[in-house]
N, C-alpha and C positions, 0 to 999 in steps of 0.2 A: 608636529602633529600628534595630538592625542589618543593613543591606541584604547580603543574598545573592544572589549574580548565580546567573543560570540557563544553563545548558547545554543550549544549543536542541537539540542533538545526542544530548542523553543522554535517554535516556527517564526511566529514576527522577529525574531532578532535575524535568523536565516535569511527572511525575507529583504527587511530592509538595511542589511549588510553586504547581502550577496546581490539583488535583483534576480531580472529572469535566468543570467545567467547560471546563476546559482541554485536557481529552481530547476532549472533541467538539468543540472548535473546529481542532487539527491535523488530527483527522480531516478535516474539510470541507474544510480548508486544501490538505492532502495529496493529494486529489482532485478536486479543483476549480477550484484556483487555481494557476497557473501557477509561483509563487516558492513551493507546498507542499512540494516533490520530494523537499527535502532532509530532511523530516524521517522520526525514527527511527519508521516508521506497524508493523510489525510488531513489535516489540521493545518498542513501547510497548503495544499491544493484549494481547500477552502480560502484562506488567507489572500492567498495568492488570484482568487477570484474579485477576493473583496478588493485588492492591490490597484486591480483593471474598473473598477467602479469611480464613482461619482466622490466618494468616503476614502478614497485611497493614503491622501497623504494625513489627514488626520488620524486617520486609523492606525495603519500600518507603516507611515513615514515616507514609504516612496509609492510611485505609479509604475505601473507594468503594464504594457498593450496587450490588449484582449486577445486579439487577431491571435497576438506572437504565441500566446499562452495556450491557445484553442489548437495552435497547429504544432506548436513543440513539445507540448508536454505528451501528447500521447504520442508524438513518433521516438523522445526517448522511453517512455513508459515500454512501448513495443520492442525497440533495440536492445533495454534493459535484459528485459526476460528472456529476449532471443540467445542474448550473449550468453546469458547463465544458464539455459537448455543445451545450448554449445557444449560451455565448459561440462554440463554432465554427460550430456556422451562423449566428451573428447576424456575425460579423466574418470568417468565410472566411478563405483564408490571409493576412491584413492584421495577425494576432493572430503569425505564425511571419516576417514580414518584416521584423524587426528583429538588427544583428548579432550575434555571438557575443559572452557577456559572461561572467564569472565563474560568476555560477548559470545563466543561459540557452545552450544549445550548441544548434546546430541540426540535431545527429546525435541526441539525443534524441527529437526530430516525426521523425527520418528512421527509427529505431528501432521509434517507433510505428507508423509506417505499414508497416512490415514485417511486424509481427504482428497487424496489421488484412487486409492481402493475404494473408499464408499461411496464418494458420487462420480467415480467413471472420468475418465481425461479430459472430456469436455469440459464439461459442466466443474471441476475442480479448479483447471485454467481459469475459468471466467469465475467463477467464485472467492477465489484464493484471491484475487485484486480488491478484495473488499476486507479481505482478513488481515491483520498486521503481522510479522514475522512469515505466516504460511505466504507471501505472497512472494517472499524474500527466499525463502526456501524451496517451494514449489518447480519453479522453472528446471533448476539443474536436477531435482527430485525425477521430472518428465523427461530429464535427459537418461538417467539413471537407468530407467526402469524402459527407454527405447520406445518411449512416443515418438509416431510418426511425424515429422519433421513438417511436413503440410499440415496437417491434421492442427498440429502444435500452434504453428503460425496462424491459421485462419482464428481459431479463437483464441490465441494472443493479441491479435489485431480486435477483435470485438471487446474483448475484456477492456483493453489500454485505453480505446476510448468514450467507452460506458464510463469505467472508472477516472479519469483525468477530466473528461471536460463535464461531465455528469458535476463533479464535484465540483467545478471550477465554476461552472455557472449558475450554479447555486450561490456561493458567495458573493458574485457579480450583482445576482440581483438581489441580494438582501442589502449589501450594498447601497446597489444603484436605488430603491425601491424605499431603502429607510432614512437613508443620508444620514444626518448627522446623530439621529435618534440610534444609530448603529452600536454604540456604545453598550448599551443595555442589553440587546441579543449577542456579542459577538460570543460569550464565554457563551450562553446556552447554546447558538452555531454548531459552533465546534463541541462543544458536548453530546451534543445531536448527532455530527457527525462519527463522533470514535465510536457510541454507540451504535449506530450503525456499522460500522465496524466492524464492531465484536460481538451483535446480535447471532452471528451464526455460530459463534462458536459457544455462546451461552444454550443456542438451542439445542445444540450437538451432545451438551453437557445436561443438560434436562432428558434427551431421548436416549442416549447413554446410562443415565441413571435409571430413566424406565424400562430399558430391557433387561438391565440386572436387574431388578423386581421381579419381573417377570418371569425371567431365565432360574431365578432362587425357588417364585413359589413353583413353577415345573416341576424342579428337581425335589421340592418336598413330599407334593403327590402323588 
């Protein structure tokens, strides 16, 4: 048998190597666990919808059942983040006290605690699932800093499956909807989607820059 390597980075290789099972295991990974951050969790969620479409195996190489995809990925998606809420108040900042390393920076927990202070524990929860890395960091960040444990869960549960089937069935029906013409959107897709993504931390970094303006001409006059 001829070994193909996989490209942890690429979603379709992810995909059509691992299946679903393999999808729900980044997902938890991505949310949960600390060394998750790097992987492709949007790009593959997308993927992974187009997988359960009409374009599956042309596209992507295998088929994934929708059902399974609608109902596991947000329950790992949820378990993910539970776990790494866990791990932060069972370990406190003892889990962020180690140095800078290749995958670990410690401007990432400093990232997340920023969008845990400015938009409030709800609304950072549900938010942070759309951000890449803050969503990886966020959870044990909410353990850290002794978010209420319901509190946490309720919009842990709203965010996981906003973000998981929201994504999923987007793909499905670009998918199911363009068929074989799929070819031609899948890169703008997912380019769409990282954008989306990262739309908030671009704005963050725009109204960032306008308060230092701001805050500079103040302090001039």
């Amino acid at each position: 048998m001829e070994f193909q390597a996989v490209n942890v980075l690429d979603a379709t290789s992810l995909i059509s190597t691992f299946g679903l099972i393999g999808i729900l295991a980044i997902i938890f990974a991505e949310t949960g666990l600390l060394v998750g951050f790097f992987f492709p969790g949007d790009s593959m969620l997308f993927l992974a919808g187009v997988a359960a479409s009409s374009s599956a195996d042309e596209i992507v190489g295998t088929s994934i059942s929708l059902p399974w995809l609608l109902v596991g990925a947000p329950l790992c998606a949820i378990a993910g983040a539970q776990f790494g809420h866990f791990l932060g108040a069972r370990y406190g900042t003892k889990m962020f006290s180690k140095p800078d390393s290749k995958l670990f920076k410690t401007e990432y927990v400093t990232k997340a605690e920023q969008y845990f202070e400015k938009f409030g524990p709800a609304k950072a929860v549900l938010l942070a699932r759309f951000i890449p890395i803050v969503r990886t960091f966020l959870n044990p960040v909410a353990g850290v800093l002794e978010m209420p444990a319901r509190t946490f869960f309720l919009w842990n549960v709203i965010g996981g499956l906003v973000w998981t089937d929201g994504i999923i069935l987007l793909g499905y029906k670009l998918g199911d909807t363009i068929g074989s013409s799929i070819d031609k959107y899948l890169l703008p897709g997912v380019f769409v989607i990282v954008l989306i993504s990262v739309l908030p931390i671009i704005i963050e970094v725009v109204r960032s820059k306008r308060e230092a303006k701001r805050e500079a001409a103040s302090s001039g006059n």
